[in-house]
C-alpha positions in Angstrom: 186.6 238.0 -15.2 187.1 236.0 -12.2 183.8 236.8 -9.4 184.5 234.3 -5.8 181.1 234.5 -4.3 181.1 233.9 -1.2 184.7 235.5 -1.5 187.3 234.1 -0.4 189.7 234.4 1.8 187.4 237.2 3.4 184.1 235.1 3.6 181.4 237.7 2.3 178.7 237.1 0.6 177.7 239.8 -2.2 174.4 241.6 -1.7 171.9 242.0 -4.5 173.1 245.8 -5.2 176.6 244.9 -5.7 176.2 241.6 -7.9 173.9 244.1 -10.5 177.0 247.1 -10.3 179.4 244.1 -11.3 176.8 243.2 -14.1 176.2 247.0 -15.1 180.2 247.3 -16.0 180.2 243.8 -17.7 178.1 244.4 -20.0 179.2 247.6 -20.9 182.4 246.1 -21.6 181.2 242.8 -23.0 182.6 241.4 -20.3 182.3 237.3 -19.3 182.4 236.1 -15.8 183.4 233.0 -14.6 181.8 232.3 -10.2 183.3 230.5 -8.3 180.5 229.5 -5.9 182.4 226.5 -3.8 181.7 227.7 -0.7 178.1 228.9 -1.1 176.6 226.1 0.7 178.3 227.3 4.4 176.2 229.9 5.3 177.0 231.3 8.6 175.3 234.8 8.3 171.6 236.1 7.8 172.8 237.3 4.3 171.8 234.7 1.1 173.6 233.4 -1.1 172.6 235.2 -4.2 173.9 233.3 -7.6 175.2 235.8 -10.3 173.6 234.3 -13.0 169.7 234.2 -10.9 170.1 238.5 -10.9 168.4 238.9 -14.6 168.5 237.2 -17.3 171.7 239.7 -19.0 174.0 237.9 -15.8 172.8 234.5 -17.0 173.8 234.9 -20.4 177.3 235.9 -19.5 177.4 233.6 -16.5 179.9 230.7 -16.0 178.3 229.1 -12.3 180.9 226.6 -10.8 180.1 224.3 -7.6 181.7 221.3 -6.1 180.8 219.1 -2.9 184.2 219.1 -2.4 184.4 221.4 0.3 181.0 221.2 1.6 180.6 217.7 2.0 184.4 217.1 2.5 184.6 215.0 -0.9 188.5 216.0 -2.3 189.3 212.7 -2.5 186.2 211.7 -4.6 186.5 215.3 -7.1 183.6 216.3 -9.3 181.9 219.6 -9.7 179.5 221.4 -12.1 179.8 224.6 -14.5 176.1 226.2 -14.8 176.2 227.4 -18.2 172.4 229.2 -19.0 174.1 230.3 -23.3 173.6 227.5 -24.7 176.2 228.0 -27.2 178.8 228.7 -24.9 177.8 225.9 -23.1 178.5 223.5 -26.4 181.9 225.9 -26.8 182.6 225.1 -22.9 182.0 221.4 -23.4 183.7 221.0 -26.4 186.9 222.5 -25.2 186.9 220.5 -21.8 186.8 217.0 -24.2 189.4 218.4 -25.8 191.5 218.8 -23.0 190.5 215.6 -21.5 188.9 217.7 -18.4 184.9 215.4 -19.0 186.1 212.7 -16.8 183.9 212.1 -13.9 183.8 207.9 -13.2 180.8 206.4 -11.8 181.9 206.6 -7.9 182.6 210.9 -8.7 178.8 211.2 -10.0 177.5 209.1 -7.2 179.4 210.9 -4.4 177.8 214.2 -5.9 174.5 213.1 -6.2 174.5 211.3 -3.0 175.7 214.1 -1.3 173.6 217.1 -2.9 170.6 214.9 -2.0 170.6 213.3 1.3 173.3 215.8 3.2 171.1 218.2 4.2 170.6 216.9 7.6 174.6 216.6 8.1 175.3 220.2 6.3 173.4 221.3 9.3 175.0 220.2 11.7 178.7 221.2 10.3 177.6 224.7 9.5 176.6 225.0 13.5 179.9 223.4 14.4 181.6 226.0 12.1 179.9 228.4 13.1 180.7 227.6 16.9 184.3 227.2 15.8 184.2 230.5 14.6 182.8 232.3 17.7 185.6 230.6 19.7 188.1 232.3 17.4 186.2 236.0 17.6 186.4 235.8 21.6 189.9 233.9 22.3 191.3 236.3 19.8 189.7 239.4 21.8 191.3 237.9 24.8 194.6 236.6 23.9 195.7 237.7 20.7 195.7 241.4 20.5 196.6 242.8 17.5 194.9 240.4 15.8 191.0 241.3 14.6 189.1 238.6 13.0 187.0 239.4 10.4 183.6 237.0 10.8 182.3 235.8 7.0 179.0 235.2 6.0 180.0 231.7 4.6 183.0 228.8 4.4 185.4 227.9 7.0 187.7 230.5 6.8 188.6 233.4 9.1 190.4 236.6 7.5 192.4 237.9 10.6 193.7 241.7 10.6 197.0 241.5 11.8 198.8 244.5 10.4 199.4 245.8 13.7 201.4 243.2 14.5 202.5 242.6 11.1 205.8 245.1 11.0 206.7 244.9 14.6 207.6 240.8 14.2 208.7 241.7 10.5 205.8 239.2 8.5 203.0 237.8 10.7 202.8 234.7 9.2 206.2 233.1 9.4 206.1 234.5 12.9 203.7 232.0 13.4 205.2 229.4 11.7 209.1 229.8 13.5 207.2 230.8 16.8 204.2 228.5 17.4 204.3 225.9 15.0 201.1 227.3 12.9 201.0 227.5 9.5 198.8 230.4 8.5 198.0 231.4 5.0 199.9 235.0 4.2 197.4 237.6 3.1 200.3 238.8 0.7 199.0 235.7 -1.5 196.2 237.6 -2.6 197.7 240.6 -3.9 197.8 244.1 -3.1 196.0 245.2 0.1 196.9 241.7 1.7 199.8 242.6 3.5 199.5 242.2 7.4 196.7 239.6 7.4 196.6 235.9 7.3 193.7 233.6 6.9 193.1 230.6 9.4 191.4 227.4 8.4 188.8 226.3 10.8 188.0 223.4 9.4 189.3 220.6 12.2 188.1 219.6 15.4 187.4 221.9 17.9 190.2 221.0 20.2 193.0 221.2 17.9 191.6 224.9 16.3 192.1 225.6 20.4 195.4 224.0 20.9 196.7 226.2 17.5 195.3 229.6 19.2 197.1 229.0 22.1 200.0 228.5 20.7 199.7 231.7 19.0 198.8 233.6 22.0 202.0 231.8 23.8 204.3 233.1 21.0 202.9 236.5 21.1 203.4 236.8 25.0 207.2 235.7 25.0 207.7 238.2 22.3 206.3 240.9 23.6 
C-alpha cells in the first residue's frame, strides 16, 4: 500500500498510535508499504515526524522510505531522492528492477545538490519553515475575515493548506473553477483525491508573501460580487 506521511493534501503528521494500527493490519495481511515522506522536513506543528519504518523493527522490514530535497530545498530542477530500504533482499529486488528500467540515473550535479543540501541547509530550512509558517497564519486569519465559507485546515508540515469549502461548494456549482472563471486562481480540486474530496480545494503557499495576498483577495473579491 501507498502511506503519505506527512499526508498530503491535508498536511498531518501521523501519531505514534496510528503508524502501529497501520502496521498491526499489515502484517496480518502481509501487507508492503511504500512512504512517501517528501514533505517531512516542513514541520510547522509540535507533532514529529515519526518514520514508518523507525516504529519496530516488523515496520522496517516491510518498509519502502522515500525522500527527496526536491520540495524542501526547492531542487525540481536538479531531481534526486532516496528509497530507505532496511530488507536487504528487497532492497537488491528494488535495485535490480530500477536498473532495469533505467530509473539508477542520478549524474554527479543530482548527488551533489542532495548532499549539499541535506548538509549545510539547515540554517536556510529554518528560516523557510518560519516564512511558511507565517504564510500560513495569514491564510487562517484573511480567510476568517474575508472568505466565509471557506475553513482552512492548518497541517503539521509542507506548504499546503486543505481549505473546507463545501459550504460554498454547491451554491457556485464546483468551488474550484469558481475560482478559476472568477478570480483568476487556480486551486487544486479536492475531487482529485477521491471520495470525500468534494467541496475542498487545496492552496499552495509556496510563493512570496505578497502574491499568496494578492490571490486571497482576489478570492474574497469574487465571492463578494457573487453573493
Amino acid at each position: 500500500m501507498s502511506l503519505c506521511n506527512p499526508h498530503n493534501p491535508a498536511g498531518r503528521a501521523w501519531t505514534q498510535e496510528e503508524l502501529g494500527a497501520l502496521n498491526d493490519v499489515c502484517e496480518r495481511y502481509g501487507i508492503l508499504v511504500i512512504s512517501d515522506d517528501i514533505h517531512c522536513d516542513i514541520r510547522l506543528s509540535d507533532r514529529p515526524h515519526i518514520v514508518l519504518s523507525c516504529i519496530s523493527d516488523d515496520a522496517a522490514e516491510k518498509s519502502f522510505i522515500c525522500t527527496a530535497p526536491t520540495k524542501t530545498f526547492n531542487l525540481a530542477e536538479v531531481p534526486s531522492a532516496t528509497i530507505s530500504v532496511a530488507n536487504k533482499k528487497r532492497r537488491n529486488e528494488l535495485l535490480v528492477a530500477m536498473q532495469a528500467s533505467f530509473m539508477v540515473n542520478a549524474n554527479f550535479f543530482r548527488r551533489l545538490a542532495l548532499e549539499v543540501a541535506y548538509s549545510t541547509g539547515a540554517p536556510w530550512l529554518d528560516q523557510l519553515t518560519s516564512y511558511i509558517a507565517s504564510k500560513i497564519d495569514l491564510v487562517c486569519e484573511f480567510a476568517t475575515e474575508h472568505l466565509p465559507g471557506i475553513t482552512p485546515i492548518r497541517p503539521d508540515a509542507s506548504f499546503l493548506v486543505w481549505l473546507d469549502a463545501r459550504a460554498l461548494d454547491l451554491k457556485v456549482g464546483g468551488i474550484q473553477k469558481f475560482f478559476v472563471n472568477r478570480a483568476g486562481v487556480n486551486l487544486y480540486d479536492g475531487r482529485v483525491y477521491g471520495p470525500g474530496g468534494e467541496g475542498f480545494i487545496r492552496l499552495n503557499v509556496g510563493c512570496p508573501r505578497s502574491l499568496l495576498l494578492q490571490g486571497l483577495e482576489r478570492m474574497s473579491a469574487a465571492l463578494t460580487i457573487s453573493s
